[in-house]
C-alpha positions as CSV (number, residue, x, y, z in Angstrom):
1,X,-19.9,61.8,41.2
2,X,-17.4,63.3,38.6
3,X,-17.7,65.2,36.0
4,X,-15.6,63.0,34.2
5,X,-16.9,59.9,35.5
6,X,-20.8,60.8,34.2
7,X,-19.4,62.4,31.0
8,X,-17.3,59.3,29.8
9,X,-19.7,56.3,31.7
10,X,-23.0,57.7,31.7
11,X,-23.4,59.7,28.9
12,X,-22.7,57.9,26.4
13,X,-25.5,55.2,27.3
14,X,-27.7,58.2,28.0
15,X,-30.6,57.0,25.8
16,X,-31.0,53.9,27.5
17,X,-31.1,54.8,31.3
18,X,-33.8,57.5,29.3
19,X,-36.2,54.9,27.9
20,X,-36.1,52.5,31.1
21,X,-37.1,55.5,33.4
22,X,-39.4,56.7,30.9
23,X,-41.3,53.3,30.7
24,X,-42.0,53.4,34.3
25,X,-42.7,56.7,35.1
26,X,-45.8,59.1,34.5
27,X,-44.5,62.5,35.0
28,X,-41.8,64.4,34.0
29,X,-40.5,65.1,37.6
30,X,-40.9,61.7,38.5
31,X,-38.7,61.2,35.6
32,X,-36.4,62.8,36.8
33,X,-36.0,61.8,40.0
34,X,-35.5,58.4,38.4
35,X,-32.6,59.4,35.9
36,X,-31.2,61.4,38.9
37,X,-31.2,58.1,41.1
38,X,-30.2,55.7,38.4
39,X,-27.2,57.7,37.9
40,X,-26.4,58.1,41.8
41,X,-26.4,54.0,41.7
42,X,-24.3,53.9,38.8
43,X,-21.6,55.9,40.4
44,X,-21.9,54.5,43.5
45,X,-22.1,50.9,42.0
46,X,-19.3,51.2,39.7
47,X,-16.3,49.5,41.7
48,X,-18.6,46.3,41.7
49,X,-18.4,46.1,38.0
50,X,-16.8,43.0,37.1
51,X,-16.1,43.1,33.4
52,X,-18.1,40.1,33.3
53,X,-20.6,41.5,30.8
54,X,-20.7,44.6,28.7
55,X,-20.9,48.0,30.6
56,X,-24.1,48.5,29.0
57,X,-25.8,45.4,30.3
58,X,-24.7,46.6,33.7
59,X,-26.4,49.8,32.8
60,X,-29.7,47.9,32.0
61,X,-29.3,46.0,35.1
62,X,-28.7,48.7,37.3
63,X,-31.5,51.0,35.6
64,X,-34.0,48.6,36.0
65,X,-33.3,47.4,39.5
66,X,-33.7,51.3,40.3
67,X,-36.8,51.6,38.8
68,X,-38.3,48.5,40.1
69,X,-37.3,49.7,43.6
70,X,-38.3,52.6,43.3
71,X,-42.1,51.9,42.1
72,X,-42.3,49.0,44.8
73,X,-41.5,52.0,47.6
74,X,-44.2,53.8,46.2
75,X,-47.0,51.3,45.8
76,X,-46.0,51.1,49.8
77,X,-45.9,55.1,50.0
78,X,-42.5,55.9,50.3
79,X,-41.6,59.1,48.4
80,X,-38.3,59.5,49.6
81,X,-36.3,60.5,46.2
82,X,-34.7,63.7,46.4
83,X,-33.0,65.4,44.0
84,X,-31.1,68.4,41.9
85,X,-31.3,69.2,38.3
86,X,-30.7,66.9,35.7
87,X,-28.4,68.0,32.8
88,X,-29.8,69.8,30.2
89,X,-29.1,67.1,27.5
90,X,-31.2,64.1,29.5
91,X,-34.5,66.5,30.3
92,X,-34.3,67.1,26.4
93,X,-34.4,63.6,25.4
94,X,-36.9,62.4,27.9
95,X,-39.5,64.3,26.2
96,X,-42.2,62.2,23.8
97,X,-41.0,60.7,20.6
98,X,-41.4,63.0,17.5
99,X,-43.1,59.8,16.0
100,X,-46.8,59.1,17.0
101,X,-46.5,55.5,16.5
102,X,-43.6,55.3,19.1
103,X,-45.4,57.2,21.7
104,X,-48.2,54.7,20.9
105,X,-46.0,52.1,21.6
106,X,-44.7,53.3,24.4
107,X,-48.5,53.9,26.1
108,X,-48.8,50.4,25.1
109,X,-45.7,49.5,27.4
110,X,-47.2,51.3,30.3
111,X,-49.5,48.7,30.8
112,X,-47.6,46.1,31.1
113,X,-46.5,44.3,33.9
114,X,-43.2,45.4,35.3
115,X,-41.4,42.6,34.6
116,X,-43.0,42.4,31.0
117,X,-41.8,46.4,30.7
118,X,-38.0,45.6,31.2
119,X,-38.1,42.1,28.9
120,X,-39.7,44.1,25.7
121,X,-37.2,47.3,26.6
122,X,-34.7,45.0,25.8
123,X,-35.8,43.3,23.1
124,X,-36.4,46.7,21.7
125,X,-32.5,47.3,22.2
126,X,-31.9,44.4,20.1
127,X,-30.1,42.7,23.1
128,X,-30.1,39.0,22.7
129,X,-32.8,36.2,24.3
130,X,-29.5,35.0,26.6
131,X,-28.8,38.9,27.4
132,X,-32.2,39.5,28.3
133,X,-32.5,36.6,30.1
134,X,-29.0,37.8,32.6
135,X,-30.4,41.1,33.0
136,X,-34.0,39.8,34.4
137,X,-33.0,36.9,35.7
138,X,-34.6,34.3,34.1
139,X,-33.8,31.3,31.1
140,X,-33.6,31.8,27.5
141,X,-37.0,29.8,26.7
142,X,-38.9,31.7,29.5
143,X,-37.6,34.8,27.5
144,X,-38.5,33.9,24.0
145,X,-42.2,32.6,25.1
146,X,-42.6,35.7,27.4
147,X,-41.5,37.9,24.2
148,X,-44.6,36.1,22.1
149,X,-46.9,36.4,24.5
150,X,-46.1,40.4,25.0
151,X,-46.0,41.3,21.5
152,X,-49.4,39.9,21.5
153,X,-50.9,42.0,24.5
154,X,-48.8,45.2,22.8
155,X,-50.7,44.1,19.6
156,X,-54.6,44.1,21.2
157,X,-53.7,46.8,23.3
158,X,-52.8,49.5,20.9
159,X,-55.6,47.9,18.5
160,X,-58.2,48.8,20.9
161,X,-56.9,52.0,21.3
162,X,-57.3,52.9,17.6
């Protein structure tokens, strides 16, 4: 991978590779064996890029299939990731939220199923019912249900917490 290439195509949608692998991951190495690999799929992925939708929702697609992949190998105890530093600028903003109620939230994520993790992550984003619904895979009713029915469980979760 490039300098260039991670500087210009990467960076700048830093933050959200950073708050997918942060939903699915514990520990702050694991973290960063995520970023690491998301960014390794990127580069390697990018000639399959279409321009069919926005580089960032090939980001979120990329970044989640990663992840999912990822935690599948190691419910089946496959711990094969390996690799180097991460830049300095993604360990920095992988760390907890200065804002208690987002870390909240974000323990509230946790718990949810995986599927139910990458919907609200991109409802979070802002990104529309019918982009959420290309990224997972799904239809634009399932999506808008699915969002009521998470906000609820985000809702008694973090209430029984307080």
């Amino acid at each position: 991978m490039t300098s260039d290439f991670y500087q210009l195509s990467i960076l700048p949608f830093a933050g959200i590779i950073i708050k997918i692998c942060r939903a699915y991951t514990n520990t702050q190495e694991d973290f960063e064996d995520y970023y690491q690999e998301v960014c390794l799929q990127i580069w390697r992925s990018k000639d399959n890029f279409n321009g069919q939708s926005e580089w960032s929702t090939w980001i979120y697609r990329i970044s989640l299939n990663v992840c999912l992949t990822y935690l599948k190998k190691r419910k089946n105890g496959d711990n094969t990731i390996v690799s180097d530093a991460l830049p300095e600028e993604a360990v920095d903003d992988s760390k907890a939220f200065a804002n208690d109620d987002i870390n909240v939230l974000y323990n509230a994520i946790k718990h949810l199923s995986e599927t139910d993790r990458a919907v609200i992550l991109l409802y979070l984003e802002e990104k529309s019912y019918q982009e959420i619904s290309d990224i997972i895979g799904s239809n634009v009713n399932n999506i808008g249900v699915r969002i009521s029915r998470i906000k609820s469980k985000l809702s008694k979760f973090i209430a029984s917490e307080e």
